[in-house]
Predicted model as a PDB file, atoms N, CA, C, CB and O in Angstrom, pLDDT in the B-factor column:
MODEL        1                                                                  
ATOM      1  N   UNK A   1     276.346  69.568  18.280  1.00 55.00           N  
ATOM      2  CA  UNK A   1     275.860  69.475  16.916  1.00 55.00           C  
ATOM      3  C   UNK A   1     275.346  70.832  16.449  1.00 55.00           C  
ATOM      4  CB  UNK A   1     274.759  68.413  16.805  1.00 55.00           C  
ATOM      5  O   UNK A   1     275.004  71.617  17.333  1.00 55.00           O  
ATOM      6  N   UNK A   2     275.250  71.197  15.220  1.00 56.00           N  
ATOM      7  CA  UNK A   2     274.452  72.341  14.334  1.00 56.00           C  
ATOM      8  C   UNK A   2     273.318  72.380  14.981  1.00 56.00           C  
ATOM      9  CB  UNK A   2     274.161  72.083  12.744  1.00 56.00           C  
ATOM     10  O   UNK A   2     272.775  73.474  14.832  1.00 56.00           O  
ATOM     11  N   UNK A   3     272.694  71.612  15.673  1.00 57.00           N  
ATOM     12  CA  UNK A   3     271.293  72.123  16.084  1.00 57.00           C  
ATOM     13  C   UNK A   3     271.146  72.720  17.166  1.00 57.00           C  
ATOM     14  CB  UNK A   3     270.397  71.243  16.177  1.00 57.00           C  
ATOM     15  O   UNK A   3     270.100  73.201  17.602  1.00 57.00           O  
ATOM     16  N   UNK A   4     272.079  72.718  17.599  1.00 58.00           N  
ATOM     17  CA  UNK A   4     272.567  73.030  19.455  1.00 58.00           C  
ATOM     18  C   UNK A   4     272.916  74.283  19.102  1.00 58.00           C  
ATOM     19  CB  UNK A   4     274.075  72.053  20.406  1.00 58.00           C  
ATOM     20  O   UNK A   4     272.620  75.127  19.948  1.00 58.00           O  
ATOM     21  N   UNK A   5     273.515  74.730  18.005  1.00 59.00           N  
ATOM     22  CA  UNK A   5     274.242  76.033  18.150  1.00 59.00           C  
ATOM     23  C   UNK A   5     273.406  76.736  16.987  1.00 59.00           C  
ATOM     24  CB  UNK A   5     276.050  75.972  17.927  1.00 59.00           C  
ATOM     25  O   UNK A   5     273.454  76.330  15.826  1.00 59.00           O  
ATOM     26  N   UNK A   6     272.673  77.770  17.374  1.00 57.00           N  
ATOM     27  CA  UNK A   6     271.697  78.409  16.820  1.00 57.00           C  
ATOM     28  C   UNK A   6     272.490  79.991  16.007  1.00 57.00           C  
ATOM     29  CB  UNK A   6     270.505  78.635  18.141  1.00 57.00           C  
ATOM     30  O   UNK A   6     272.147  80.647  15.023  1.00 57.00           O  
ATOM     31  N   UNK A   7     273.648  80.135  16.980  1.00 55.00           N  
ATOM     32  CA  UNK A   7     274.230  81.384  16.575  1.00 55.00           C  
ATOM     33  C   UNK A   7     275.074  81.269  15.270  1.00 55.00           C  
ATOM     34  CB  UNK A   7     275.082  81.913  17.704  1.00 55.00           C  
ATOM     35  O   UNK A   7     275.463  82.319  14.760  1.00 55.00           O  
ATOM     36  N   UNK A   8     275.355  80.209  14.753  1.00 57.00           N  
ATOM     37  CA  UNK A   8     275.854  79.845  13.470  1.00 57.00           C  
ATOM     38  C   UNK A   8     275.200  81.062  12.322  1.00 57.00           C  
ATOM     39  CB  UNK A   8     275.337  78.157  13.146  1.00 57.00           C  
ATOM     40  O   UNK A   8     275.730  82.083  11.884  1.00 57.00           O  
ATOM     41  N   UNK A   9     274.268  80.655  12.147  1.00 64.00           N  
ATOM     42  CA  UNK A   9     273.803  81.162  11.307  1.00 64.00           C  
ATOM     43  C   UNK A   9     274.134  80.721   9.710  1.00 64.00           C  
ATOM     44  CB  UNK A   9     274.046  82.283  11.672  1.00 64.00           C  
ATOM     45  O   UNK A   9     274.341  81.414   8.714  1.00 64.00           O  
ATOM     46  N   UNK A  10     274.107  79.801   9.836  1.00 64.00           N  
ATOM     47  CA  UNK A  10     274.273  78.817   9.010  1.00 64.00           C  
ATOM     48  C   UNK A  10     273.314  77.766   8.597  1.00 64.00           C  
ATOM     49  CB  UNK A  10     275.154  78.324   9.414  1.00 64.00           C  
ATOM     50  O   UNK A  10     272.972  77.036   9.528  1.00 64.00           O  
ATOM     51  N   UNK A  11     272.516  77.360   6.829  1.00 65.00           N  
ATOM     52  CA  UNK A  11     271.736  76.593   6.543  1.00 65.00           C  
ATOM     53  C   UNK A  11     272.567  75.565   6.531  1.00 65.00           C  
ATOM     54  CB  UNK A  11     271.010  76.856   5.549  1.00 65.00           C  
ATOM     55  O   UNK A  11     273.625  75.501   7.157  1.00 65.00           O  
ATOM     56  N   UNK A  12     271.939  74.440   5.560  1.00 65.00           N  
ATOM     57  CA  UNK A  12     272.297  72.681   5.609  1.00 65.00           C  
ATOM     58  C   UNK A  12     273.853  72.971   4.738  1.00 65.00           C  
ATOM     59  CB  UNK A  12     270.773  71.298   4.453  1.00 65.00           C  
ATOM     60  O   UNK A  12     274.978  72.582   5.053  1.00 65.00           O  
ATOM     61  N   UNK A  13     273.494  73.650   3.760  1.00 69.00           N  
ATOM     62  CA  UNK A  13     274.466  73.339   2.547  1.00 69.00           C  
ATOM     63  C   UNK A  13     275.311  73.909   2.732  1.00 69.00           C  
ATOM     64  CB  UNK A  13     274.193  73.555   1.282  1.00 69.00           C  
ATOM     65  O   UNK A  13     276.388  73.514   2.287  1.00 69.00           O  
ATOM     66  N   UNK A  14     275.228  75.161   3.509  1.00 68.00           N  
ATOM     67  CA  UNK A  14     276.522  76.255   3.725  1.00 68.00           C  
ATOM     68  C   UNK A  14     277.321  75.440   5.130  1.00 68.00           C  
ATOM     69  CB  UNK A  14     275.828  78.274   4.212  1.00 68.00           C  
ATOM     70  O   UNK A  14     278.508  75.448   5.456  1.00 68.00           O  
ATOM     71  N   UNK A  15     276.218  74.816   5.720  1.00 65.00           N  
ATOM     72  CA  UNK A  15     277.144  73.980   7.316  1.00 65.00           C  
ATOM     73  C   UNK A  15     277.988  72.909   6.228  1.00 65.00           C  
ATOM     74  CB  UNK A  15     275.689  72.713   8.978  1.00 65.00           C  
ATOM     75  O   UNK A  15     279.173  72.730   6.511  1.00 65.00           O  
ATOM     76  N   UNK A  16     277.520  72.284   5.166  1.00 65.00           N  
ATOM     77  CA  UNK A  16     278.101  71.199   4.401  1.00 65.00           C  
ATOM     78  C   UNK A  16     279.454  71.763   3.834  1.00 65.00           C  
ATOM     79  CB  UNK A  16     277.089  70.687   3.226  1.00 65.00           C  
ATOM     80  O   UNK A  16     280.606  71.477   4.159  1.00 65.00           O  
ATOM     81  N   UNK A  17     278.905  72.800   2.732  1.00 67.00           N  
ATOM     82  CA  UNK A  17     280.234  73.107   2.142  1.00 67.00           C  
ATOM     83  C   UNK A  17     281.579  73.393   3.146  1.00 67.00           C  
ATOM     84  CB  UNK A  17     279.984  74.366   1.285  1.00 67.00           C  
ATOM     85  O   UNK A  17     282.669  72.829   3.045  1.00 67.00           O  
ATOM     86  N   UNK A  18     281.237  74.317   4.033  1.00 65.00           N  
ATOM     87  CA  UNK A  18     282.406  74.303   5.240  1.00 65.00           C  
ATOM     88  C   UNK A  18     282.721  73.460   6.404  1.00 65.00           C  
ATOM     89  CB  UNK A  18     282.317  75.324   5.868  1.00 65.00           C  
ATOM     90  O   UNK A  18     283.282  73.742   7.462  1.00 65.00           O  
ATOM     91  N   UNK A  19     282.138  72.158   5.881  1.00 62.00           N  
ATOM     92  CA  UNK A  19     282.125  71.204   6.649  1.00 62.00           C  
ATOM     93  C   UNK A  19     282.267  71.062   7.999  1.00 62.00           C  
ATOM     94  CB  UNK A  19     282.727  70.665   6.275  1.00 62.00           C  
ATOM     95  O   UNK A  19     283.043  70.393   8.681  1.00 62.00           O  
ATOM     96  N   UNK A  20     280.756  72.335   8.442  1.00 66.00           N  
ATOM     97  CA  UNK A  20     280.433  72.141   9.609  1.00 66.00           C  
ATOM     98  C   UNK A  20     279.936  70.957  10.564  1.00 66.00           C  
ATOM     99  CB  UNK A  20     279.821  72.829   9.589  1.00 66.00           C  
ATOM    100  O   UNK A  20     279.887  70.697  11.766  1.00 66.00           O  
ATOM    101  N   UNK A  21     279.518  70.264   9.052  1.00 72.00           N  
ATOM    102  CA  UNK A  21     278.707  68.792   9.750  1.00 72.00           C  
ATOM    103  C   UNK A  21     279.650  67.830  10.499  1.00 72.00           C  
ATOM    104  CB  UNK A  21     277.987  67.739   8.479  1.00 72.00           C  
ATOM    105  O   UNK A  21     280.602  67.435   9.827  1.00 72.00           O  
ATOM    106  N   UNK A  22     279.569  67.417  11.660  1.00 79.00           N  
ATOM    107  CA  UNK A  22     279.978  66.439  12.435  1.00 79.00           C  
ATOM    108  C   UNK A  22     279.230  65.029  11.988  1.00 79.00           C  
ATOM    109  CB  UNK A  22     279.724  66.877  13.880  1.00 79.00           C  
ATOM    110  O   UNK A  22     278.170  64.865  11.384  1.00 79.00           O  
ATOM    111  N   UNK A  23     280.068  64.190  12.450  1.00 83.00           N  
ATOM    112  CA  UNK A  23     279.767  62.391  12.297  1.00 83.00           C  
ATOM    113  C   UNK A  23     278.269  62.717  13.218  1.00 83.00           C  
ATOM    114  CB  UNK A  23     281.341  60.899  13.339  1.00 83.00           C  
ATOM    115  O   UNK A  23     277.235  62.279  12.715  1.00 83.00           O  
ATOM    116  N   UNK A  24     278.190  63.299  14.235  1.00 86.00           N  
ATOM    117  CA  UNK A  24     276.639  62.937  14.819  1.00 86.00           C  
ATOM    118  C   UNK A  24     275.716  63.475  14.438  1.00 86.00           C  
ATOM    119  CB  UNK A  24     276.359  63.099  16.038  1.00 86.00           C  
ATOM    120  O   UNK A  24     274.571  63.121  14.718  1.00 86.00           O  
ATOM    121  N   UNK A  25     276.198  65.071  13.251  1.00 83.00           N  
ATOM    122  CA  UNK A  25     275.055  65.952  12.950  1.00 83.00           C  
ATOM    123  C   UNK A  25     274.311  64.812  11.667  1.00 83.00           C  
ATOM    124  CB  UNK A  25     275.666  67.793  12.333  1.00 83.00           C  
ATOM    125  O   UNK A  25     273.151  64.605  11.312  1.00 83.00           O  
ATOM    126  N   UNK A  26     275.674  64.250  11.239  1.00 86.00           N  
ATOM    127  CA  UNK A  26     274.931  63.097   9.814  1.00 86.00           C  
ATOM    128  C   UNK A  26     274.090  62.113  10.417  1.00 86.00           C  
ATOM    129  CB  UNK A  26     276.185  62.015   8.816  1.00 86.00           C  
ATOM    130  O   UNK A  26     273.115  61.815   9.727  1.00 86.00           O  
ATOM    131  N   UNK A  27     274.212  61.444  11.665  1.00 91.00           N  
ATOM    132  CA  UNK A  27     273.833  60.431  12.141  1.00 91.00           C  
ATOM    133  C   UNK A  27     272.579  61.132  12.776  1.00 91.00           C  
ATOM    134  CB  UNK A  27     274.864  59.686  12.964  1.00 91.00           C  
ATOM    135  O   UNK A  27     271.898  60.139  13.033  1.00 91.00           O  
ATOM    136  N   UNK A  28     271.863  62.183  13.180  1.00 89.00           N  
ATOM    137  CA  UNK A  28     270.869  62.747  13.806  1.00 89.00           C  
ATOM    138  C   UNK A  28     270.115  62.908  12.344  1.00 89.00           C  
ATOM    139  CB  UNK A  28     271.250  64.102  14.798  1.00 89.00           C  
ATOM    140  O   UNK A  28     268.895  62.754  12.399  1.00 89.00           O  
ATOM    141  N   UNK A  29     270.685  63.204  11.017  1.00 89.00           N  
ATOM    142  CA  UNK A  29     270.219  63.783  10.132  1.00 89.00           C  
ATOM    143  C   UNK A  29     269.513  62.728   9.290  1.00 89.00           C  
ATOM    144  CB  UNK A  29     271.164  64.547   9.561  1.00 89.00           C  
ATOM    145  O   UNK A  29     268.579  63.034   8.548  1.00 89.00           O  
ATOM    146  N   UNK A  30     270.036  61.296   9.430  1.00 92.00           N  
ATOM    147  CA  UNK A  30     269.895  59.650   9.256  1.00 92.00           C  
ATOM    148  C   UNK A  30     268.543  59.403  10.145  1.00 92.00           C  
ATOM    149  CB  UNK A  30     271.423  58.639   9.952  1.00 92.00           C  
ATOM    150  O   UNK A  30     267.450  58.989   9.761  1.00 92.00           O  
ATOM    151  N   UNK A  31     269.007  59.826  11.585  1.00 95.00           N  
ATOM    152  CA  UNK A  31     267.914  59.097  12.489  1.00 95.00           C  
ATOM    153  C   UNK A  31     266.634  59.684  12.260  1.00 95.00           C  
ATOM    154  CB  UNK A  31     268.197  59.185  14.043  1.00 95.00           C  
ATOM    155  O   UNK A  31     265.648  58.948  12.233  1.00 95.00           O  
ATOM    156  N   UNK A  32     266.523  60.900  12.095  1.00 94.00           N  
ATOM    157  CA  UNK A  32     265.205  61.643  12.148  1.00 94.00           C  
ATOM    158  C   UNK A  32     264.567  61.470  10.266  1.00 94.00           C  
ATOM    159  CB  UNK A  32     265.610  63.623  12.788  1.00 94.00           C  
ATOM    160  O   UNK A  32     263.434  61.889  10.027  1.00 94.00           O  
ATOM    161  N   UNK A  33     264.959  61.181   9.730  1.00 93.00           N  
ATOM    162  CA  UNK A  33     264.724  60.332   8.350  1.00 93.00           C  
ATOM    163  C   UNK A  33     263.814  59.166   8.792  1.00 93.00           C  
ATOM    164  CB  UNK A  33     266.238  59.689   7.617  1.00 93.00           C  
ATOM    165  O   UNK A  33     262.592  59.105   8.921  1.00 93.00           O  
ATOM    166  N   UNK A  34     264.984  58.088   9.022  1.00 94.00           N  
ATOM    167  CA  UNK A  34     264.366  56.767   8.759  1.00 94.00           C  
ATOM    168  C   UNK A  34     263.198  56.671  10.221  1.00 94.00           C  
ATOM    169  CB  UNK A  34     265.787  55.364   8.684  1.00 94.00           C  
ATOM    170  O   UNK A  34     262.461  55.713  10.454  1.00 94.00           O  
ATOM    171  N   UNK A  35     263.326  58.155  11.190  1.00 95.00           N  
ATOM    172  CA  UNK A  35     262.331  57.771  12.206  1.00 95.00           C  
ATOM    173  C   UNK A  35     260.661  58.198  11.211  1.00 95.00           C  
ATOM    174  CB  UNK A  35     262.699  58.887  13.943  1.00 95.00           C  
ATOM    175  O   UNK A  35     259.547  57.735  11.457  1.00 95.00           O  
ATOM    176  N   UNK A  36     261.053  59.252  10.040  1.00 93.00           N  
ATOM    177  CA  UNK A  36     259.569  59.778   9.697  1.00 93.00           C  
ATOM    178  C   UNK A  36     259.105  59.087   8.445  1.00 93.00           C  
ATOM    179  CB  UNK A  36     259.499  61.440   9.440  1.00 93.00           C  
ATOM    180  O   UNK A  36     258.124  59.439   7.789  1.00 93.00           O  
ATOM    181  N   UNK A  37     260.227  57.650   8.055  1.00 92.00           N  
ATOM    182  CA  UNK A  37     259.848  56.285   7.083  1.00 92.00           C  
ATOM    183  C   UNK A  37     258.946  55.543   8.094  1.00 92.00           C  
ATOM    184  CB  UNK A  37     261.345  55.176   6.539  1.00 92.00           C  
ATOM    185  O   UNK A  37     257.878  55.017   7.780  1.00 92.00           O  
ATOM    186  N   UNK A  38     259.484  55.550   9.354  1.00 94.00           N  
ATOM    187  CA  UNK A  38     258.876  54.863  10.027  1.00 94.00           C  
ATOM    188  C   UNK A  38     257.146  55.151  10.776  1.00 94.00           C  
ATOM    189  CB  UNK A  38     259.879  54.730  10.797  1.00 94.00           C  
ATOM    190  O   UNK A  38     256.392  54.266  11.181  1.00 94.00           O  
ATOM    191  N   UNK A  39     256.970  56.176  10.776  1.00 94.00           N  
ATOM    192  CA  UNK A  39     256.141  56.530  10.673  1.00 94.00           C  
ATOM    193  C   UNK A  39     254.784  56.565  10.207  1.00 94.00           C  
ATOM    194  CB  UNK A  39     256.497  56.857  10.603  1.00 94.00           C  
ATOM    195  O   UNK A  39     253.672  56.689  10.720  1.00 94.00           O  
ATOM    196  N   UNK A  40     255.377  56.373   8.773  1.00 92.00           N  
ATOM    197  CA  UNK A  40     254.776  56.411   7.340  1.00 92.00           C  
ATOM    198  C   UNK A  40     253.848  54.940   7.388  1.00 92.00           C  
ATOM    199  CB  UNK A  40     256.164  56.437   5.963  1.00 92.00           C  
ATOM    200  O   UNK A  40     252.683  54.541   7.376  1.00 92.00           O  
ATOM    201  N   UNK A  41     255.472  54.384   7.458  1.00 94.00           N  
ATOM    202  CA  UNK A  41     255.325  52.775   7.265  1.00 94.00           C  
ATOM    203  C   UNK A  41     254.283  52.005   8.292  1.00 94.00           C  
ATOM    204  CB  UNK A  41     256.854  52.073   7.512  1.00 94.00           C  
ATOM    205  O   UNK A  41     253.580  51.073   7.902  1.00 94.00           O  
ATOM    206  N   UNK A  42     254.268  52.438   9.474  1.00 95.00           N  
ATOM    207  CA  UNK A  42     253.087  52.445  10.573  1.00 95.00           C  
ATOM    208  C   UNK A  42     251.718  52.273  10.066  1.00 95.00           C  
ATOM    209  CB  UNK A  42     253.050  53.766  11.348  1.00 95.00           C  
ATOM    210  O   UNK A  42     250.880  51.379  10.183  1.00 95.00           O  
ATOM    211  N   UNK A  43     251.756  53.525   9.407  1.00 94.00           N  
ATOM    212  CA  UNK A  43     250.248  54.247   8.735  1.00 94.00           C  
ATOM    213  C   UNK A  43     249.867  53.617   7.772  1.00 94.00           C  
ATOM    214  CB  UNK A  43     250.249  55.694   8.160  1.00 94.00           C  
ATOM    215  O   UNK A  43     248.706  53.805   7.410  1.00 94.00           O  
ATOM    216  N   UNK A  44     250.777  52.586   6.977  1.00 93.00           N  
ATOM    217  CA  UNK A  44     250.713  52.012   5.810  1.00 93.00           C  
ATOM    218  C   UNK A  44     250.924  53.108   4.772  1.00 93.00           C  
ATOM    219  CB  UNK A  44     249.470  51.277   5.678  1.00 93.00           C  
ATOM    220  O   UNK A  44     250.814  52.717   3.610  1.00 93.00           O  
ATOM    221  N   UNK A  45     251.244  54.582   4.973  1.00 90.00           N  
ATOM    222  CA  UNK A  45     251.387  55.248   3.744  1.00 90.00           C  
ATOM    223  C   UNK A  45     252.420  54.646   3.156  1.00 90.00           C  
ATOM    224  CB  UNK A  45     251.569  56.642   3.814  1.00 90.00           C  
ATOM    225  O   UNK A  45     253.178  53.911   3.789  1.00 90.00           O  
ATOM    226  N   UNK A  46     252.577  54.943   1.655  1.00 88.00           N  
ATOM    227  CA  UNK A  46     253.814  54.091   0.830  1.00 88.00           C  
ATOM    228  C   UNK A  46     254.191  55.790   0.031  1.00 88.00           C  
ATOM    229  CB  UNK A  46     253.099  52.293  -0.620  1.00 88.00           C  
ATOM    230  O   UNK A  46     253.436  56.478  -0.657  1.00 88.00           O  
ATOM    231  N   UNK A  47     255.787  56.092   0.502  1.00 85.00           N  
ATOM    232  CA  UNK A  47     256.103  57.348  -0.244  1.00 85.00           C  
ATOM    233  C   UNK A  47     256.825  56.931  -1.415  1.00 85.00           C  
ATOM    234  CB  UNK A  47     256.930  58.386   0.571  1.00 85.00           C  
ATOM    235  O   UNK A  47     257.193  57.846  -2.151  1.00 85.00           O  
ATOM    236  N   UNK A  48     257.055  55.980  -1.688  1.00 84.00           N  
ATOM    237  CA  UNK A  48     258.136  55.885  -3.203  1.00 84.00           C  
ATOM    238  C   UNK A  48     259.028  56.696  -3.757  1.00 84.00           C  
ATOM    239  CB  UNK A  48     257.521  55.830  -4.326  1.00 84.00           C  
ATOM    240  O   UNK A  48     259.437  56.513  -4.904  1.00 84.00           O  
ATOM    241  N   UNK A  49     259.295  57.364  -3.242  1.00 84.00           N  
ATOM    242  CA  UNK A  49     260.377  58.085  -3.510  1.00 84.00           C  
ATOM    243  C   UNK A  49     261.187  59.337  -2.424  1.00 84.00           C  
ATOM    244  CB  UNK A  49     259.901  58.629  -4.698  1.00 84.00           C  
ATOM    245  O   UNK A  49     261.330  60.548  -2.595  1.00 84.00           O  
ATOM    246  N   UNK A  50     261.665  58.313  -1.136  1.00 85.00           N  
ATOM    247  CA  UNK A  50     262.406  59.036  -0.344  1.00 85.00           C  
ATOM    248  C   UNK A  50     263.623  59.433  -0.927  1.00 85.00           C  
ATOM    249  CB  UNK A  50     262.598  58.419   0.762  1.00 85.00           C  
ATOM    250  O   UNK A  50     264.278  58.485  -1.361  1.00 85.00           O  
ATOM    251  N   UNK A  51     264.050  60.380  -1.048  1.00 87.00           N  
ATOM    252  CA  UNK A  51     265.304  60.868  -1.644  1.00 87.00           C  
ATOM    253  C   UNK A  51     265.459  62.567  -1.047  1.00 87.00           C  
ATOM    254  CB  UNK A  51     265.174  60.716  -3.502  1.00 87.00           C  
ATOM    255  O   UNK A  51     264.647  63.463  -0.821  1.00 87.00           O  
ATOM    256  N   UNK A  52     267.254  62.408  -0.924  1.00 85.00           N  
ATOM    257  CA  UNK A  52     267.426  64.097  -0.230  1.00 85.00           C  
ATOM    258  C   UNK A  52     266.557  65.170  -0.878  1.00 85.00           C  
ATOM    259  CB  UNK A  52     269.066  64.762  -0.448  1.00 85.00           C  
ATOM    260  O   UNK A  52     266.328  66.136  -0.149  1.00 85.00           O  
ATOM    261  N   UNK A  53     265.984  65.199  -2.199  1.00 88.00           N  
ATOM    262  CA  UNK A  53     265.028  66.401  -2.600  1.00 88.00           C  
ATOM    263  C   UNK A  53     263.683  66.329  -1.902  1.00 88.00           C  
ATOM    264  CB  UNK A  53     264.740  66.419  -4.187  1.00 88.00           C  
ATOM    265  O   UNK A  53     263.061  67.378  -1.732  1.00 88.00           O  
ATOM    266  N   UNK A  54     263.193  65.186  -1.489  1.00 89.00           N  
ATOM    267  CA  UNK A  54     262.252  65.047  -0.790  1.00 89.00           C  
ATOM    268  C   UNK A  54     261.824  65.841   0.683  1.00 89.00           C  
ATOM    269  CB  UNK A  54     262.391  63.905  -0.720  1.00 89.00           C  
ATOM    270  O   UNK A  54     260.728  66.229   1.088  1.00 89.00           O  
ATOM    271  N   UNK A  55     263.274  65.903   1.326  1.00 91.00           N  
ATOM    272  CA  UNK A  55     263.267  66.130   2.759  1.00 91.00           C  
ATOM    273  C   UNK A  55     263.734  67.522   2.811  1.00 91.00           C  
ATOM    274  CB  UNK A  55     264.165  65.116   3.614  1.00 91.00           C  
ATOM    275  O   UNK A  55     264.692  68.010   2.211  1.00 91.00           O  
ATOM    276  N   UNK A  56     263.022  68.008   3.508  1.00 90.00           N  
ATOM    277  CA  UNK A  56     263.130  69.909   3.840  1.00 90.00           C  
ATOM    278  C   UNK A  56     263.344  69.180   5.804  1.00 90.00           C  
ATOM    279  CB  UNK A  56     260.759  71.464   3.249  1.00 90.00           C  
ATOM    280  O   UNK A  56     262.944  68.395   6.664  1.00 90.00           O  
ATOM    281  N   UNK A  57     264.483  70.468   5.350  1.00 86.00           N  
ATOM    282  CA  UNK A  57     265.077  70.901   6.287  1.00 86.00           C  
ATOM    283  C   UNK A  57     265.064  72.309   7.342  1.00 86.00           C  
ATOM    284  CB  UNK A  57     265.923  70.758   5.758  1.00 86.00           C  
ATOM    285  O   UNK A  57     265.808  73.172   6.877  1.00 86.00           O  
ATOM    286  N   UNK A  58     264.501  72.670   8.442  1.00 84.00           N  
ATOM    287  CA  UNK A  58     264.078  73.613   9.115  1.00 84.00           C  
ATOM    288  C   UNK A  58     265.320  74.413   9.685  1.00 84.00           C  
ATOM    289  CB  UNK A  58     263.167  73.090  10.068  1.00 84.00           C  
ATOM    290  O   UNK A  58     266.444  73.942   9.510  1.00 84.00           O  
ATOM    291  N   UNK A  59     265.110  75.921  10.536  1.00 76.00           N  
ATOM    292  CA  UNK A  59     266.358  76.185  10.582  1.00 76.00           C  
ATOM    293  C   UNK A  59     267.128  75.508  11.859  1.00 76.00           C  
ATOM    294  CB  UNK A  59     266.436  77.610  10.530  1.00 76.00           C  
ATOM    295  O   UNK A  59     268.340  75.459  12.070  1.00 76.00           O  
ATOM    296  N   UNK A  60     265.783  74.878  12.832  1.00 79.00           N  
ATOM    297  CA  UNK A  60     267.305  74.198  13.911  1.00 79.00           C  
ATOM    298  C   UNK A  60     266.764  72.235  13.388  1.00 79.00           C  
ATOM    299  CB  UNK A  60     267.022  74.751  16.762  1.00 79.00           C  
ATOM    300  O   UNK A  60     266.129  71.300  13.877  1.00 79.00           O  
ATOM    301  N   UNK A  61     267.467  72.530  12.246  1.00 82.00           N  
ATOM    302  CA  UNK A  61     268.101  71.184  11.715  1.00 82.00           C  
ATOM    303  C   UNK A  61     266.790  69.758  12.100  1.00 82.00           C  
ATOM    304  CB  UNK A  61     269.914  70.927  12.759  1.00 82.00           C  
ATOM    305  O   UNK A  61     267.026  68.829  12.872  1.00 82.00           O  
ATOM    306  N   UNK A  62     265.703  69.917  11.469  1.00 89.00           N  
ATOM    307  CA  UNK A  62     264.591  68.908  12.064  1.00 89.00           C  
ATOM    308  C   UNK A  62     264.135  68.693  10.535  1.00 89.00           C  
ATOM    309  CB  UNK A  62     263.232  69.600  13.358  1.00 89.00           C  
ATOM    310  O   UNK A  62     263.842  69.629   9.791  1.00 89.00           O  
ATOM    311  N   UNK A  63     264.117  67.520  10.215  1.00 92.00           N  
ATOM    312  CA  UNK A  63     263.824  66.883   9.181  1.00 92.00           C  
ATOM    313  C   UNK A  63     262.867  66.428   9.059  1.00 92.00           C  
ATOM    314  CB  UNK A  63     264.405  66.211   8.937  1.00 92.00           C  
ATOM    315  O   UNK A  63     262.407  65.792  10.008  1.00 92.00           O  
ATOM    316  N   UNK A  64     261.795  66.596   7.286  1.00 91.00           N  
ATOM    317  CA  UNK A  64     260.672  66.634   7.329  1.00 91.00           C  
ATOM    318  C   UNK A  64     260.368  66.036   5.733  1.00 91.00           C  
ATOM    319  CB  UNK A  64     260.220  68.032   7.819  1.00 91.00           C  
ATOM    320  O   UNK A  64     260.923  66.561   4.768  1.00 91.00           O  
ATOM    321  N   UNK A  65     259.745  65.273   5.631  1.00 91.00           N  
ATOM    322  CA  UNK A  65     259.508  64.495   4.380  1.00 91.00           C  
ATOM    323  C   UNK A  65     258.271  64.883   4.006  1.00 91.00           C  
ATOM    324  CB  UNK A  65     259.589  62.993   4.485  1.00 91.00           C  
ATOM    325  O   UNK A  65     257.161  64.979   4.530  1.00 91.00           O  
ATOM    326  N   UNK A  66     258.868  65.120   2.744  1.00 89.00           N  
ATOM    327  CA  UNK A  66     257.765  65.740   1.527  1.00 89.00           C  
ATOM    328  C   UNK A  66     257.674  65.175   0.689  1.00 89.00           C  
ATOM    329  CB  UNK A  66     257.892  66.872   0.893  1.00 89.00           C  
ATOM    330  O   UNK A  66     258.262  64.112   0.486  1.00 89.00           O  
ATOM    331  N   UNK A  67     256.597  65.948  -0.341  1.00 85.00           N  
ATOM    332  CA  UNK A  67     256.481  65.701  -1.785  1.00 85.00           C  
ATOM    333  C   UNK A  67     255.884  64.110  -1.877  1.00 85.00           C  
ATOM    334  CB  UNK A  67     258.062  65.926  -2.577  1.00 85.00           C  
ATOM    335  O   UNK A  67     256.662  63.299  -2.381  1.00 85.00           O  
ATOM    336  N   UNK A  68     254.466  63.567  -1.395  1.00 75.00           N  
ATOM    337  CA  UNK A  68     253.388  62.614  -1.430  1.00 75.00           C  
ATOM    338  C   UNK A  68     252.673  63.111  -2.373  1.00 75.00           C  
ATOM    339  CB  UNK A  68     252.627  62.381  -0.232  1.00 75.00           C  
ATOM    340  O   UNK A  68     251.489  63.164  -2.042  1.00 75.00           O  
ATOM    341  N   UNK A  69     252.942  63.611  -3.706  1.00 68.00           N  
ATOM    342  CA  UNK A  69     252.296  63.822  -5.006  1.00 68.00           C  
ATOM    343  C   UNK A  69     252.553  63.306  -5.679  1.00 68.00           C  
ATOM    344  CB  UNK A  69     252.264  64.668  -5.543  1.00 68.00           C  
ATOM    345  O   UNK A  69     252.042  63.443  -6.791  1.00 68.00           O  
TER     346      UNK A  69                                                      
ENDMDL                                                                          
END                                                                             
């Protein structure tokens, strides 16, 4: 996966447009999402508005939910 290979040198959108992304980089990119809903949902926080602008993305590919304003 993109996260494994650091020498890319490649962000989210530029791995997208050249459709670096693999079926497992989407499915890692899914899991680590609905793992930091889950999270949330634990805590009882309520984010209302998970959506891709929400989630920042680091450079070895670790997903992070934002924007609780």
């Amino acid at each position: 996966t993109l996260a494994t290979r650091p020498d890319l040198g490649l962000n989210l959108l530029q791995a997208c447009d050249q459709c670096q992304l693999t079926e497992d980089d989407l499915k890692l990119i899914a899991y680590q999402v609905a793992c930091g809903v889950d999270y949330l949902n634990r805590r009882q926080i309520a984010h209302c508005d998970i959506a891709a602008r929400n989630v920042l993305v680091n450079a070895r590919f670790v997903m992070k939910i934002c924007d609780f304003g």
